[in-house]
C-alpha positions as a LaTeX table, in Angstrom:
\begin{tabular}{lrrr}
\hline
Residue & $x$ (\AA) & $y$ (\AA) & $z$ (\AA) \\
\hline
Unk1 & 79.29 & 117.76 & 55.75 \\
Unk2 & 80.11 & 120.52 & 58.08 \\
Unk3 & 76.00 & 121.09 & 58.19 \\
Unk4 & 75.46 & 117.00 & 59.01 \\
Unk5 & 78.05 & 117.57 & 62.00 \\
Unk6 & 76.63 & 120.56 & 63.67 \\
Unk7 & 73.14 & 118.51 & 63.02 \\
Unk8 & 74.93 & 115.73 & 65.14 \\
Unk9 & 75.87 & 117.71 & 67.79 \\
Unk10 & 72.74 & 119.58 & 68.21 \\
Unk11 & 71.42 & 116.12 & 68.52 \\
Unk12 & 73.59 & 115.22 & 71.38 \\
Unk13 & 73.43 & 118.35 & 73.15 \\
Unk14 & 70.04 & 117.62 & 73.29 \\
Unk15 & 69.96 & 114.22 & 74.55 \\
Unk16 & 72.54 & 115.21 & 77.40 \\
Unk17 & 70.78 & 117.53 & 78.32 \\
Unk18 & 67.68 & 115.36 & 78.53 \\
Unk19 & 70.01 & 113.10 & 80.45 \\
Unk20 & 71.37 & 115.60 & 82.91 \\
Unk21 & 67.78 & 116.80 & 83.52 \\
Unk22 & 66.79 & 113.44 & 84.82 \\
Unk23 & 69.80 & 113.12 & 87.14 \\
Unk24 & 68.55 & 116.41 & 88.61 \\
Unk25 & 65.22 & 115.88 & 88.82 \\
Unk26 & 64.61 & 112.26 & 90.17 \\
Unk27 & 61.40 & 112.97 & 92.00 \\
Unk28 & 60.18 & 114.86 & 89.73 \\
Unk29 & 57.81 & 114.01 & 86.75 \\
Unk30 & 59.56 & 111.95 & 84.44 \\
Unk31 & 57.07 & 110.76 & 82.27 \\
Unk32 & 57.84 & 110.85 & 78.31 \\
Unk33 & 55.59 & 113.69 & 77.51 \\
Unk34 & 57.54 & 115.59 & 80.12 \\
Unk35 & 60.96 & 114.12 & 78.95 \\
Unk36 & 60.04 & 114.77 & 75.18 \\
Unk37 & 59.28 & 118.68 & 76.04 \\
Unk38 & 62.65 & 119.24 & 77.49 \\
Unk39 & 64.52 & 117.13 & 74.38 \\
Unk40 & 62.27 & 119.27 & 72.41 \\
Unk41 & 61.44 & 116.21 & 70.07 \\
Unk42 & 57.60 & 115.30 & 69.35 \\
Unk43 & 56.04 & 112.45 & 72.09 \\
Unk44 & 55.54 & 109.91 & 68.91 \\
Unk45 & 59.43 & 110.19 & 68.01 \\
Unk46 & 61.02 & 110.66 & 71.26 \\
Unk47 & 60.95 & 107.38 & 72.52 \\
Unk48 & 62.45 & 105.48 & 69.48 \\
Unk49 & 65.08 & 107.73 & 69.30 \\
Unk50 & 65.84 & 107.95 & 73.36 \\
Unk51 & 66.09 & 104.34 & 73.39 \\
Unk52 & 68.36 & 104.13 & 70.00 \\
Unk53 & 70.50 & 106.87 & 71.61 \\
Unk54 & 70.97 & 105.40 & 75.32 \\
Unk55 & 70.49 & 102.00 & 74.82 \\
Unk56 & 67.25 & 101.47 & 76.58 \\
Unk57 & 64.09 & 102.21 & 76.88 \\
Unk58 & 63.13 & 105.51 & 78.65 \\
Unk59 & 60.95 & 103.79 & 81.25 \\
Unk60 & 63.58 & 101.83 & 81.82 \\
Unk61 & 66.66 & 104.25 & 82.12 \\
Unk62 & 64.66 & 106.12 & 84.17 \\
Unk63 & 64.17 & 103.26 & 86.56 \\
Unk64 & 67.64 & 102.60 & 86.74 \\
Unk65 & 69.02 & 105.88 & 87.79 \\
Unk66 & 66.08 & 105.97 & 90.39 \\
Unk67 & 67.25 & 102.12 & 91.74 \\
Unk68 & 70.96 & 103.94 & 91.26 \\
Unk69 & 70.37 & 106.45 & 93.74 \\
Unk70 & 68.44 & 103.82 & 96.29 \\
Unk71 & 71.50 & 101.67 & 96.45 \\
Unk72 & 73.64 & 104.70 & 97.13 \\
Unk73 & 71.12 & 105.65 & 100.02 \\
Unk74 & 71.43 & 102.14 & 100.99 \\
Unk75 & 75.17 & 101.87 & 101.36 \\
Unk76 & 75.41 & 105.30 & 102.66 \\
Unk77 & 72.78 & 105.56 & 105.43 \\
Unk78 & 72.25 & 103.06 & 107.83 \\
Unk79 & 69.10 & 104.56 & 109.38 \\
Unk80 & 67.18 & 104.42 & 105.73 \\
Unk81 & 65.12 & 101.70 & 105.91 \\
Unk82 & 63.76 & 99.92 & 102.78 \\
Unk83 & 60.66 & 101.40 & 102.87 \\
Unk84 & 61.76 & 104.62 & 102.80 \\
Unk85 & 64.00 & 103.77 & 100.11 \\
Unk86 & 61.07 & 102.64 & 98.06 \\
Unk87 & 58.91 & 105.50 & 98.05 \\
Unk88 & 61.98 & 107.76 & 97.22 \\
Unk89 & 62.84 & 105.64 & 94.20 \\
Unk90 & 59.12 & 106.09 & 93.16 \\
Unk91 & 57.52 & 102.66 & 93.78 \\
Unk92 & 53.99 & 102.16 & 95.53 \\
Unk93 & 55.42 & 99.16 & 97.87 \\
Unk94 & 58.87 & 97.46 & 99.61 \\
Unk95 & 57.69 & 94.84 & 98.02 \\
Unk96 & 57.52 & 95.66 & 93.74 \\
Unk97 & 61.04 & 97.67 & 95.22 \\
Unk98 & 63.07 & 94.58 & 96.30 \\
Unk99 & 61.30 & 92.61 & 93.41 \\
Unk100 & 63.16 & 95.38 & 90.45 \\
Unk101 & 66.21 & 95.82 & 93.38 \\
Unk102 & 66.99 & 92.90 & 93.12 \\
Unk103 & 66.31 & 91.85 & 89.28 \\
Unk104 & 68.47 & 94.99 & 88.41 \\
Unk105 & 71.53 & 94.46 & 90.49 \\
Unk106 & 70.86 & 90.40 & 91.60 \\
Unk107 & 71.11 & 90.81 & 95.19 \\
Unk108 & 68.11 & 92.24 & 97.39 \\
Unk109 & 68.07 & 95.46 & 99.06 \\
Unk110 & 68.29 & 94.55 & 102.69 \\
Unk111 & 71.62 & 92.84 & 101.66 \\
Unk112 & 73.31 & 95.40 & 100.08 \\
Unk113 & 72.37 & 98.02 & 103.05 \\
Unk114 & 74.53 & 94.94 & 104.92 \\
Unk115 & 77.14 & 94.36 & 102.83 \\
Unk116 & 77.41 & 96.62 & 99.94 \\
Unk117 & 78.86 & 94.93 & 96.73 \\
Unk118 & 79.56 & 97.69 & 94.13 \\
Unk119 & 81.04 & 94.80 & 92.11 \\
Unk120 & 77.57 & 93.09 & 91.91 \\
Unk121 & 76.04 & 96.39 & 91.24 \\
Unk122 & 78.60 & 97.63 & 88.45 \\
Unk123 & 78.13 & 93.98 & 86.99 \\
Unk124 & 74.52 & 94.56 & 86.57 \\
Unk125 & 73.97 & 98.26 & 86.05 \\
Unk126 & 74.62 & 97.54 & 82.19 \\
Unk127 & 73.39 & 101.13 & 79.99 \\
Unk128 & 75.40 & 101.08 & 76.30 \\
Unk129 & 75.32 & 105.04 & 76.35 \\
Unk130 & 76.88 & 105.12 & 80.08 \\
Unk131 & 79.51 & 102.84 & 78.48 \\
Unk132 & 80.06 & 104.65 & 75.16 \\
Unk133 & 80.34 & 108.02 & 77.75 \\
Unk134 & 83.20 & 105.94 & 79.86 \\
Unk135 & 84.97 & 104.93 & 76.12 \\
Unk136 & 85.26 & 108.22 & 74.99 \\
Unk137 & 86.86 & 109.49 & 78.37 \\
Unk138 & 89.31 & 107.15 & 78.57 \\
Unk139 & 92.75 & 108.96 & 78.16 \\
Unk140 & 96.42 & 107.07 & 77.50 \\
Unk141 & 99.26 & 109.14 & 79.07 \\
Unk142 & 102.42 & 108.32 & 80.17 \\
Unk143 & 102.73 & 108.81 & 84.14 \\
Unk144 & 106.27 & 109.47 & 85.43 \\
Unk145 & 108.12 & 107.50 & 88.39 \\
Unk146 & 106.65 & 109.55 & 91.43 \\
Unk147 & 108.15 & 109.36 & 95.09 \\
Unk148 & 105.84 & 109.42 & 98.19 \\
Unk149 & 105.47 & 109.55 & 101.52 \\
Unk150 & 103.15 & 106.85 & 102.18 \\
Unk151 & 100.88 & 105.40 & 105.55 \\
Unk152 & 99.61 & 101.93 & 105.28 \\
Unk153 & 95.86 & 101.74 & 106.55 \\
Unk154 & 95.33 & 98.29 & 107.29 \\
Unk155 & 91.84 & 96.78 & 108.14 \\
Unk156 & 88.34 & 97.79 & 107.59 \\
Unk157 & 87.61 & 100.26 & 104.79 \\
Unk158 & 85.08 & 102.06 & 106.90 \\
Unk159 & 88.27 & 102.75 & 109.06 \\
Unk160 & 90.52 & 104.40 & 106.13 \\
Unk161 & 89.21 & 107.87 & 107.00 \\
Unk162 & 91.21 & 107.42 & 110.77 \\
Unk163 & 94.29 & 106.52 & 108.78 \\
Unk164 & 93.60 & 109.77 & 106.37 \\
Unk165 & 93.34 & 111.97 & 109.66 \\
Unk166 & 97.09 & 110.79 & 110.83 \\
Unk167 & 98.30 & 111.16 & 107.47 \\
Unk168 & 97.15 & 114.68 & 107.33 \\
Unk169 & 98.78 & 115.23 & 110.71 \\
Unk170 & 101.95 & 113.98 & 109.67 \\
Unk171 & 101.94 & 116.48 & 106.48 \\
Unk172 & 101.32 & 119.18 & 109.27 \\
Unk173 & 103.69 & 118.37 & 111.46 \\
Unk174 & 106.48 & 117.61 & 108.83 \\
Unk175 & 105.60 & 120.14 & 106.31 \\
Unk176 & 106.89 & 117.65 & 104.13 \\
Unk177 & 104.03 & 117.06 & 101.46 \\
Unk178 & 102.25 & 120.25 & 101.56 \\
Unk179 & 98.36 & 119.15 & 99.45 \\
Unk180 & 98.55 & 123.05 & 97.92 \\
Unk181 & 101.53 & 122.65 & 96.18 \\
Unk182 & 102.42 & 118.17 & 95.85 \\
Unk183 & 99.73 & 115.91 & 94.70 \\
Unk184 & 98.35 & 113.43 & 97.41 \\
Unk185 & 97.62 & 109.64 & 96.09 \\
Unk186 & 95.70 & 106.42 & 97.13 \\
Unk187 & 96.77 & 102.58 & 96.06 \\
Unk188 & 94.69 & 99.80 & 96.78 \\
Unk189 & 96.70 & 97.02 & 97.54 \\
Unk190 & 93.29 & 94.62 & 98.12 \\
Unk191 & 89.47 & 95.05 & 96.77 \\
Unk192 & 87.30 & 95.88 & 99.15 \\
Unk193 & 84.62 & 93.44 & 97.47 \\
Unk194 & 86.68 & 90.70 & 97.90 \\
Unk195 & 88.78 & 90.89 & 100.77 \\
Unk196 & 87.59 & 90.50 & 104.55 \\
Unk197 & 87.78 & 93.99 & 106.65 \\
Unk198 & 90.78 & 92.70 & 108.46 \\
Unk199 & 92.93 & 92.50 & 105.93 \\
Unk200 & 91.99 & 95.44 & 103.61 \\
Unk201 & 94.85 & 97.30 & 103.06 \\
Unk202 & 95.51 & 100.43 & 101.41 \\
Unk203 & 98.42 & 103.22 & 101.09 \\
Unk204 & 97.48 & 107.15 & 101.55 \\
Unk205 & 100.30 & 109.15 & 100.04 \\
Unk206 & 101.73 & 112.22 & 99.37 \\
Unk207 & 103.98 & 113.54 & 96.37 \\
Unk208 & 107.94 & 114.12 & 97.60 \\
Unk209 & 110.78 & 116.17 & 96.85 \\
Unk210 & 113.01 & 114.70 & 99.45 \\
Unk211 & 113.58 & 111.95 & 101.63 \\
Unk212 & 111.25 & 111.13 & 104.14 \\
Unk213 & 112.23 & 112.34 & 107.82 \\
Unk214 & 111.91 & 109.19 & 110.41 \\
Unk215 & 108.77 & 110.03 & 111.84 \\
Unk216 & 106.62 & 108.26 & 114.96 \\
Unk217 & 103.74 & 108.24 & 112.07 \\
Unk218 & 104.45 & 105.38 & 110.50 \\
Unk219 & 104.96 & 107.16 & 106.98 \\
Unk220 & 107.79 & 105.97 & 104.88 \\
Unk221 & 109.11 & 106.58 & 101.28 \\
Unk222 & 108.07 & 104.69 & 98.36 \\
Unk223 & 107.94 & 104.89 & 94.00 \\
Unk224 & 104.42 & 104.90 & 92.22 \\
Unk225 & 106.02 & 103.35 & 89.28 \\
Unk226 & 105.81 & 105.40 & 86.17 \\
Unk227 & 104.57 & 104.06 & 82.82 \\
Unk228 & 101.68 & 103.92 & 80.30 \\
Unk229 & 98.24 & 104.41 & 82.33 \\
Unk230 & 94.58 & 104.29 & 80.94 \\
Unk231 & 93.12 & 107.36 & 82.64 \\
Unk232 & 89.69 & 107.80 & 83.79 \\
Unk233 & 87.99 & 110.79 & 85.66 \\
Unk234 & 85.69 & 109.75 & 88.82 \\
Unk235 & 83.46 & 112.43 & 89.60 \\
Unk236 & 81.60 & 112.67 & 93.51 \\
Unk237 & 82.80 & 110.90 & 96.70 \\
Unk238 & 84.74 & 108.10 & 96.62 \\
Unk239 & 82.61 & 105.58 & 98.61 \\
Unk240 & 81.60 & 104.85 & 95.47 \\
Unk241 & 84.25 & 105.06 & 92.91 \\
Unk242 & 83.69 & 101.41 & 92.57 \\
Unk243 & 80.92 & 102.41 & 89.94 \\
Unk244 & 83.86 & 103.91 & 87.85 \\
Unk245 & 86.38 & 101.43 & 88.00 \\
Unk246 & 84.25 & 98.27 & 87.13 \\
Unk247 & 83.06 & 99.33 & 84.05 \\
Unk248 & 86.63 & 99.93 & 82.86 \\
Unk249 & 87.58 & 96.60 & 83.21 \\
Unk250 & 83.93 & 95.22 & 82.22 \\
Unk251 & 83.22 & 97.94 & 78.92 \\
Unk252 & 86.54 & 99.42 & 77.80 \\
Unk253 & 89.43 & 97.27 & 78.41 \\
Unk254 & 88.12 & 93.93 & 76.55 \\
Unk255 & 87.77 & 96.00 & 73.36 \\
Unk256 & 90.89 & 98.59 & 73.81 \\
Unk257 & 93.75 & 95.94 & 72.74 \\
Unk258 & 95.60 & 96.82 & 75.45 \\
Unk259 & 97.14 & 94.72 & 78.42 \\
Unk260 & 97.19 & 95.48 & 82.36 \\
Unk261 & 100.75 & 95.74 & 83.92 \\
Unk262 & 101.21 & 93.83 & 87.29 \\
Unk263 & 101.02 & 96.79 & 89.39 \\
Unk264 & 97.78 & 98.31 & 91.53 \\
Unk265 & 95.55 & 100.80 & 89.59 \\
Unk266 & 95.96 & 104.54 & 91.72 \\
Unk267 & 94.15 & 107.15 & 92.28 \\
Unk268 & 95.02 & 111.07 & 91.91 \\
Unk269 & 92.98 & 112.90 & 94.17 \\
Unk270 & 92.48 & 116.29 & 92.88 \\
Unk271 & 90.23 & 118.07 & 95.76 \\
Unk272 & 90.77 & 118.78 & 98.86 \\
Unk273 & 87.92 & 117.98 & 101.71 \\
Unk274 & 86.67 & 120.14 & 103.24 \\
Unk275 & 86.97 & 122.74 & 101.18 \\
Unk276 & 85.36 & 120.65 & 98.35 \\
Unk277 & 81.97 & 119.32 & 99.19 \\
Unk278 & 82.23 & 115.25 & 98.88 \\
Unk279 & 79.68 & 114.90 & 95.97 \\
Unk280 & 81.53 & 117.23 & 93.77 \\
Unk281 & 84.96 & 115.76 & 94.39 \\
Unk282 & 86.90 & 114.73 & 91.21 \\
Unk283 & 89.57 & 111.54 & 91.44 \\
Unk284 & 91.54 & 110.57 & 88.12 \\
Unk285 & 91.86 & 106.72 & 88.36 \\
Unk286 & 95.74 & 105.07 & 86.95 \\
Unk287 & 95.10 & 101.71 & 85.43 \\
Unk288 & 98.29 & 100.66 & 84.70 \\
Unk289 & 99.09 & 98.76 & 81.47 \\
Unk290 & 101.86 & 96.99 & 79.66 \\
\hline
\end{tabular}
């Protein structure tokens, strides 16, 4: 037995790392004799077992995380035109780009630079081993009742960062909610994907200890209601932590047996900008259930 599990986990420390090497090496050669050499598994095997190990073919997965990344580039820079975004994501025209773009995540590329719908894209980007990954990091814990100082940001998302900047002044000024030492929180109180700019709203808040001083901020007190949470880690900036939350509520939660309280999930922002770069940032996400 104990030489079947270290065979397993051999197995998968191979396959992650075949996994993690594509992540890092998008424009790179990709091909399955070059995948197969870094698995260390012979050409005629390797793609059976990749595609009974991920869920799809490695051609495919490969295309995937390559159309991944474009939509990111998409939403995040508005000078990147389509064109460039094909020949980064390793297609010969705009044109076979939009086509798979838009097959992949059923909306084409020029509209999601416009209005990017992570929904739409979460819906679609379907992988069972990207699921099975999210299952097995899914943590129950217990979250206590936790008092805040909290700013309401309300309109545009694009605009939340403005709101972030005054809350940050306010924990200055007051030396209230100091981020070294009191954890600093955000609740959604609308989806971006579904609710128009104007009225997006959203709270920005700060762990407690005592009562919020009146303040020309705007920042009052309020309760994060405590209770049992599914937990799940988002790792990089959170422009996109849309690509987390979906498939919880789209992979794990319809299989879990468990039911969502009437509150707002929350997040628990565990790095600090700037001194954490944006793509290695690391948010815990609160779903909170009966």
């Amino acid at each position: 037995m104990l030489v079947h599990a270290n065979a397993v986990t051999a197995y998968t420390r191979r396959f992650e790392a075949t996994l993690a090497y594509i992540d890092a090496n998008l424009d790179g050669d990709l091909s399955v004799d070059a995948l197969s050499r870094v698995a260390n598994f012979s050409k005629f095997h390797f793609h059976r077992q990749f595609a009974a190990y991920v869920g799809v073919p490695v051609a495919r997965y490969v295309q995937l995380t390559r159309l991944r990344r474009a939509a990111r580039r998409l939403a995040a820079r508005e000078s990147c035109t389509v064109l460039d975004t094909a020949a980064d994501a390793g297609f010969d025209s705009p044109e076979a780009f939009s086509r798979a773009f838009k097959r992949s995540f059923g909306v084409a590329p020029s509209a999601f630079r416009q209005q990017p719908s992570w929904q739409v894209w979460s819906a679609n980007f379907v992988v069972p081993y990207l699921s099975r990954k999210l299952n097995m990091q899914v943590r129950i814990v217990d979250f206590a009742d936790t008092r805040v100082a909290a700013l309401e940001h309300v309109g545009p998302p694009g605009l939340v960062n403005e709101s972030v900047r005054k809350f940050i002044d306010w924990r200055k000024q007051s030396g209230q909610s100091p981020p070294a030492s009191n954890r600093t929180f955000g609740i959604p109180r609308s989806n971006p994907d579904t609710t128009s700019g104007e009225d997006f709203r959203f709270e920005i808040c700060g762990e407690i200890d005592e009562p919020v001083v009146p303040n020309a901020f705007g920042v009052r007190e309020l309760v994060i209601p405590g209770g049992r949470c599914a937990v799940v880690r988002h790792s990089g900036s959170t422009d996109h932590i849309g690509e987390t939350i979906y498939p919880i509520y789209r992979d794990w939660l319809p299989g879990s047996g468990e039911e969502l309280r009437d509150q707002p999930l929350f997040f628990d922002y565990l790095s600090v900008f700037p001194e954490t770069p944006l793509d290695q940032w690391q948010t815990d996400i609160y779903i909170p259930l009966v």
